[in-house]
C-alpha positions as CSV (number, residue, x, y, z in Angstrom):
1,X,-12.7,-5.4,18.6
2,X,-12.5,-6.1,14.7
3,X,-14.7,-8.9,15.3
4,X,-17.2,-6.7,16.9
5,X,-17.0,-4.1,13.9
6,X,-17.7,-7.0,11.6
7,X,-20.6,-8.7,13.7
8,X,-21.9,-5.1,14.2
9,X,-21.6,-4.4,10.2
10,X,-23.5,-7.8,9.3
11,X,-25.9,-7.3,12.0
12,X,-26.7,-4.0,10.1
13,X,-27.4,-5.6,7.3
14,X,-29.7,-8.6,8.4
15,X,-26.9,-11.3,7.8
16,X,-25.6,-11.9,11.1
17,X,-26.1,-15.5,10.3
18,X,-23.0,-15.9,8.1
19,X,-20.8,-15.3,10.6
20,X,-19.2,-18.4,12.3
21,X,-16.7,-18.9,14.9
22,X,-13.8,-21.3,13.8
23,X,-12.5,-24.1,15.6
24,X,-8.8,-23.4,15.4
25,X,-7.1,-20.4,14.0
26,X,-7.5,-19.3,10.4
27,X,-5.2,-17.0,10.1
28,X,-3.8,-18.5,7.3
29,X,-4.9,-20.0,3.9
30,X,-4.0,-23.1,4.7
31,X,-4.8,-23.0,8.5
32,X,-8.7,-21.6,7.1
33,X,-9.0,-24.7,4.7
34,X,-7.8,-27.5,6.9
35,X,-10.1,-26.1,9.7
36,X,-12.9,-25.6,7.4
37,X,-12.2,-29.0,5.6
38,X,-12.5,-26.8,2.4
39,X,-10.2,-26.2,-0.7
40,X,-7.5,-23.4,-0.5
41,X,-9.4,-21.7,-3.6
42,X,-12.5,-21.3,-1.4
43,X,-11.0,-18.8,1.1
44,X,-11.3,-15.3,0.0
45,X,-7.8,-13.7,0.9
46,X,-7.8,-10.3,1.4
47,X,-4.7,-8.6,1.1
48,X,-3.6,-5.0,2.2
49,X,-1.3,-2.6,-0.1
50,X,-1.0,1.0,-0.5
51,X,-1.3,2.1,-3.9
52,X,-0.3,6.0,-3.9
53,X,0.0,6.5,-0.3
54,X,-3.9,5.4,-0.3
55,X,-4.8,1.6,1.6
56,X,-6.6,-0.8,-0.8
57,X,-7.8,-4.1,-0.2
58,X,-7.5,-7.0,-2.7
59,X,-9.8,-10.1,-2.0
60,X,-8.8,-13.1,-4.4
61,X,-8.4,-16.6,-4.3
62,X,-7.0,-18.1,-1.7
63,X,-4.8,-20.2,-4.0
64,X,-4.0,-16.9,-6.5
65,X,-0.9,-15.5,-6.2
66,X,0.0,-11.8,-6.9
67,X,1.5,-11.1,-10.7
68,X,3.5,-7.6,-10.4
69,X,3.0,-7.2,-14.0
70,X,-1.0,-7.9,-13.9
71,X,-1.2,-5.4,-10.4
72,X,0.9,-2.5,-12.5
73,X,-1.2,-2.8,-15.5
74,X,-4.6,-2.3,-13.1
75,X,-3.3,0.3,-10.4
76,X,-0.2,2.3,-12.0
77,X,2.4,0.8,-9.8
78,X,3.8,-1.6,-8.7
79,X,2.4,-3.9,-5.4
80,X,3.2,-2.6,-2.1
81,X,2.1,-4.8,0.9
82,X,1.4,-2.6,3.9
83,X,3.6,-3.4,6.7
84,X,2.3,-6.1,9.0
85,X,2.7,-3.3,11.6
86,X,0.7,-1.0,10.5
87,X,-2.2,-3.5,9.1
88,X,-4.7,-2.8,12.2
89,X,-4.2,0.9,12.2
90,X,-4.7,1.9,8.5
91,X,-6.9,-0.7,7.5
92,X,-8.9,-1.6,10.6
93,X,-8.5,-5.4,11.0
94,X,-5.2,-7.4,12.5
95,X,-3.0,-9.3,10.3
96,X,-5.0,-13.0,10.1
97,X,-8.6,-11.2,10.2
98,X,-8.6,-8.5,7.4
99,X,-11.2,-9.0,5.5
100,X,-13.1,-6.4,3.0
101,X,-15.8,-5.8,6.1
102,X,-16.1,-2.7,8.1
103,X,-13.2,-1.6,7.0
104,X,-11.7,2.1,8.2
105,X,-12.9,4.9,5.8
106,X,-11.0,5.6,2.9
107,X,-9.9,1.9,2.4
108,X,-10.7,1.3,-1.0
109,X,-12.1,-2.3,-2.2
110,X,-10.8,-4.6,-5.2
111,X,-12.1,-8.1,-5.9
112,X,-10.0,-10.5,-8.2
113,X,-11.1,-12.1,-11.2
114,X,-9.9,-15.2,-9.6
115,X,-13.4,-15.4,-7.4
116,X,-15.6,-15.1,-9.9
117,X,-16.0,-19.0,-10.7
118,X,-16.8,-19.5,-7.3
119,X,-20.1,-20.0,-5.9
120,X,-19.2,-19.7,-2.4
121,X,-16.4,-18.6,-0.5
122,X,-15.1,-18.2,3.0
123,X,-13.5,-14.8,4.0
124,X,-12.3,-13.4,6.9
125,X,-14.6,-11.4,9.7
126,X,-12.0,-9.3,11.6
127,X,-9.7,-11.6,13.2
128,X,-8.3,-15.2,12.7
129,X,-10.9,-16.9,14.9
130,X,-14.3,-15.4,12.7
131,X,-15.7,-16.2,9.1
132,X,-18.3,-15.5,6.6
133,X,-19.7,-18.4,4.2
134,X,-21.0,-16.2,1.5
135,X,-21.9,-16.3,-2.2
136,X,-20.0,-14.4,-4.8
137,X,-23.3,-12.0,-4.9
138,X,-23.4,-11.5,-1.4
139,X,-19.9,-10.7,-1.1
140,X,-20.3,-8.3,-3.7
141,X,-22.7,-6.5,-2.0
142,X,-21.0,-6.5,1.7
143,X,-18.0,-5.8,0.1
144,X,-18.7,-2.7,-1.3
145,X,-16.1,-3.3,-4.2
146,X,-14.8,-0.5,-6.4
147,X,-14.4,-2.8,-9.3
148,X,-12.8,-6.2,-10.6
149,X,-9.7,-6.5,-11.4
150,X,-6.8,-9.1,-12.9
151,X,-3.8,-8.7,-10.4
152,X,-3.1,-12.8,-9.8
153,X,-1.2,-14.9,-12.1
């Protein structure tokens, strides 16, 4: 079904054709870049935290790391994953296929600084199986991003 609300979401936007079906799972960083025979830095991770009871998405680098300091400074708190659990049903993707695409309403967008040296990158498209190959400006505009931010070390 997530895949679906992704394909559906590109199709929307004439882009369809960035959307590819991996050949083994990429549900992790690692799993994503072997497959893809691409470096770790080149997936776009997206991951899931509440920040004041509100769902945010944070897309970085696959490589970047989360610095509790850095994420306090730019939200007001401190990082708080959301429960593997409760992944699908607040932000609208399974663990292994969030991505910052067709997400539930509400579920606010953040992209790291950590992307922006990149020309292209690989993100998720709702499940572990899907991916995009995008450019940083195409991801900015499917993304729908609220603003950049420095949350990795």
């Amino acid at each position: 079904m997530s895949f679906a609300k992704v394909k559906a979401y590109f199709e929307s936007r004439q882009v369809a054709d960035k959307l590819f079906r991996l050949p083994a799972s990429g549900a992790t960083v690692a799993e994503a870049a072997k497959t893809l025979a691409i470096l770790p830095e080149q997936i776009a991770k997206t991951l899931a935290f509440k920040i004041n009871g509100q769902p945010v998405v944070v897309v970085m680098a696959g490589n970047a790391r989360i610095d509790n300091h850095n994420f306090k400074a730019e939200f007001g708190v401190r990082p708080r994953m959301i429960p593997a659990d409760q992944i699908n049903d607040l932000i609208g993707h399974a663990v292994g296929g969030v991505c910052p695409f067709a997400l539930n309403s509400g579920v606010e967008v953040y992209l790291d600084q950590s992307l922006e040296n990149d020309l292209e990158v690989f993100p998720a498209a709702g499940d572990q199986f899907h991916a995009a190959r995008l450019t940083l400006p195409e991801l900015l505009t499917l993304s729908h991003y609220q603003r950049w931010v420095k949350v990795t070390k």
